[in-house]
N, C-alpha and C positions, 0 to 999 in steps of 0.2 A: 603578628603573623608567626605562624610554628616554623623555626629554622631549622625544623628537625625533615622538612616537607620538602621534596625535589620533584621535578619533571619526570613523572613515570607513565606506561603503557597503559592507561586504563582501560578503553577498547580495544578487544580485540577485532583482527578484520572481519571475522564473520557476524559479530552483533553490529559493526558498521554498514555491512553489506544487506543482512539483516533487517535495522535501522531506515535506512535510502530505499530499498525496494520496497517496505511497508509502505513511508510517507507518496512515493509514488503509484503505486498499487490504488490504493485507500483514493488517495485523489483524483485516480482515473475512474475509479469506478462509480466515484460520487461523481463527477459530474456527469458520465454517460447512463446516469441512474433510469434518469427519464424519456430516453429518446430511443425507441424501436429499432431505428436505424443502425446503434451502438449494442446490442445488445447482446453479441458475441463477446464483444470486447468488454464488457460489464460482468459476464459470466467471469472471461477467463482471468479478470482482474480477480474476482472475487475467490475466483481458488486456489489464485497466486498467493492472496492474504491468509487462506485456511492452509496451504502449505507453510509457508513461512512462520504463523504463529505454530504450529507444530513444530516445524525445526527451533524455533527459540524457548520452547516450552521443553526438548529434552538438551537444549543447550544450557538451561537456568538448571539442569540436573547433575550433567555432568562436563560441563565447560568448563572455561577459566577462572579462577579465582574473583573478580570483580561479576562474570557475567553470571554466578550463580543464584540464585533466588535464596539461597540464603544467607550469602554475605550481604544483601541489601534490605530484604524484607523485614520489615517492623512490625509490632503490635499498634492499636490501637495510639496509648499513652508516648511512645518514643513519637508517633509521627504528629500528636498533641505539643510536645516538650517542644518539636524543632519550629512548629508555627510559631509557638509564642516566644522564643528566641529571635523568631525572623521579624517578627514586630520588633520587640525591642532591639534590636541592631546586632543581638550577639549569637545569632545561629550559628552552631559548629559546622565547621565543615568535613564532610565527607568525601573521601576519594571515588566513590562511584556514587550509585544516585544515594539519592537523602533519605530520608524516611518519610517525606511527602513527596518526592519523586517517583520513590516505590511502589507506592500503594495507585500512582495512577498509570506506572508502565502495568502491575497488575490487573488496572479496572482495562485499560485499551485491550490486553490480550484476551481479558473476558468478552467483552463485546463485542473483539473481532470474532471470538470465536462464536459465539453466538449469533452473530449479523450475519455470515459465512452458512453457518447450519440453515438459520430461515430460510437465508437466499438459495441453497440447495433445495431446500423444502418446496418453495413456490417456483421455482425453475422448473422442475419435474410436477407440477401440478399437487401436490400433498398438502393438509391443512389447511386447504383454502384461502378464503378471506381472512384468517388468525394469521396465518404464516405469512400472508404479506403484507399487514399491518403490523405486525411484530418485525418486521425484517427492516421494515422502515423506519419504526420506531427507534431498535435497535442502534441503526446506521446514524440517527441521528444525533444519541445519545452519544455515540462516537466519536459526533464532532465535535461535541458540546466537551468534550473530555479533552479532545485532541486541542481545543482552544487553550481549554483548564491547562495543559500540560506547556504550553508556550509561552502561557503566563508564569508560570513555574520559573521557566527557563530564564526567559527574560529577570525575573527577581533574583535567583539564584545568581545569573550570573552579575549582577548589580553588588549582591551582596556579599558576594565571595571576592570580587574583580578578579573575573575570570569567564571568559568565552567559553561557554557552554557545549554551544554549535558548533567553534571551528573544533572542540575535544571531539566531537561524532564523525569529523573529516580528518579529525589526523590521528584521533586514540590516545592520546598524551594533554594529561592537566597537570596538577599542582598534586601530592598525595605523598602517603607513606611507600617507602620503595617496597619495604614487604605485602601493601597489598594492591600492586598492580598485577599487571598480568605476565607471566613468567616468555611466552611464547604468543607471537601473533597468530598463528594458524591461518596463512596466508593463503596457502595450498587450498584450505575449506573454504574461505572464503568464496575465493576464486569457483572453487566446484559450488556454491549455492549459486552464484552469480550464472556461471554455464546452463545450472539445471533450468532456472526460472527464462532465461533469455531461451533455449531450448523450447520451453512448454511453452510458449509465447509462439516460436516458428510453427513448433507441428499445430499446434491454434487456429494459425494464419493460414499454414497449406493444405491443412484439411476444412476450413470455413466450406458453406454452401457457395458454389460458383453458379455466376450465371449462365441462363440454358445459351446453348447454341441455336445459329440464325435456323440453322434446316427444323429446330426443334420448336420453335417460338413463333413458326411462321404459319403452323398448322391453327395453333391459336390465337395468335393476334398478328395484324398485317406489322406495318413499318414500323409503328408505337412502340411493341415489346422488343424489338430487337435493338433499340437505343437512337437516339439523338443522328448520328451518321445514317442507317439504313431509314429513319425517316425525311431525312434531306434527299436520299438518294430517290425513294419512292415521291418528294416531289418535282425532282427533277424531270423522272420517266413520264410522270402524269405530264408538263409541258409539251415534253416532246409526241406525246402521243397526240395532244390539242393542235400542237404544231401541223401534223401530219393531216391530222382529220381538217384543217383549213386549206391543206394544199390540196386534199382530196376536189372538195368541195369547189 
């Protein structure tokens, strides 16, 4: 082990923040993929993910030191050299992701970005039957990566001994003190966190609401105004039988 390597900042909070609201985002929207019922909530997943890959796409530009897309990104051959070190027991380790790490935090933010666009496409009705065969495909290919990507984690961290996961909850591994992150940028975090929990309420308080009893009544009797005004309509029905026996 290199005794030259201390406990530094590697995430900052906003690619943590970042991080947590994609894996939830992604996951809410896959499973409300299918169901009619969900399908606000599938929308606003979906462009909860097309914002966030944006924010982290000009944060790998002008962020911190480890979060930049070019302190990690590799060619082809470096992310070749680090597989077959990881076979044979002696992978270097890196202070932020690896150079097989990289190239699939890269493939996710492609496909997010592209899962996102179809899904806009066939939302609004555009490209047809392509755009939502593609958007599914897409999604799928996503998870099939996001799998890839846990398998990553889990070797990595076997082969480094070193918790991967608890580093994305707390930002601090093993690494060179000069290439962690100089500053948490808590402050942004915090404000990505506001924005998306934000676009989630106005989401929610501008959803279609249901009509009202005077509105619903013109068209369908106790049915469409819900479960209570059809208990209530058969109660009246009783009491109206009631009355027409006493009549009688």
């Amino acid at each position: 082990m290199d005794t030259s390597m201390s406990r530094v900042r590697v995430w900052d909070v906003p690619v943590r923040v970042f991080h947590w609201l994609l894996v939830l985002s992604f996951a809410g929207a896959w499973l409300s993929a299918e169901s009619e019922r969900w399908r606000l909530l599938h929308v606003t997943l979906g462009y909860t993910v097309a914002g966030l890959v944006a924010f982290r796409v000009v944060w790998g530009l002008v962020g911190t030191k480890p979060a930049r897309f070019a302190s990690f990104v590799r060619g082809p051959a470096a992310v070749l050299a680090y597989l077959k070190g990881l076979l044979a027991g002696r992978a270097p380790h890196t202070t932020g992701h690896n150079p097989a790490g990289a190239l699939a935090i890269v493939g996710l933010l492609g496909l997010a970005a592209l899962t996102t666009g179809l899904g806009w496409a066939t939302y609004n009705e555009l490209g047809g039957d392509l755009a939502e065969e593609g958007h599914e495909l897409a999604a799928n290919l996503m998870l099939l990566l996001v799998g890839v990507h846990l398998l990553g984690v889990l070797v990595g961290s076997l082969a480094h001994r070193e918790n991967l996961v608890r580093a994305m909850f707390t930002g601090h591994k093993r690494g060179q003190p000069d290439e962690g992150a100089q500053r948490a940028w808590a402050p942004l975090g915090a404000l990505l966190l506001a924005l998306v929990l934000g676009f989630w309420a106005w989401q929610w308080r501008s959803a279609p609401q249901p009509a009202a009893a005077w509105q619903t009544a013109a068209v369908e009797p106790a049915q469409a105004q819900g479960p209570l005004a059809a208990l209530k309509a058969m109660l009246d029905d009783d009491d109206d039988d009631d009355d027409d026996k006493e009549g009688h």
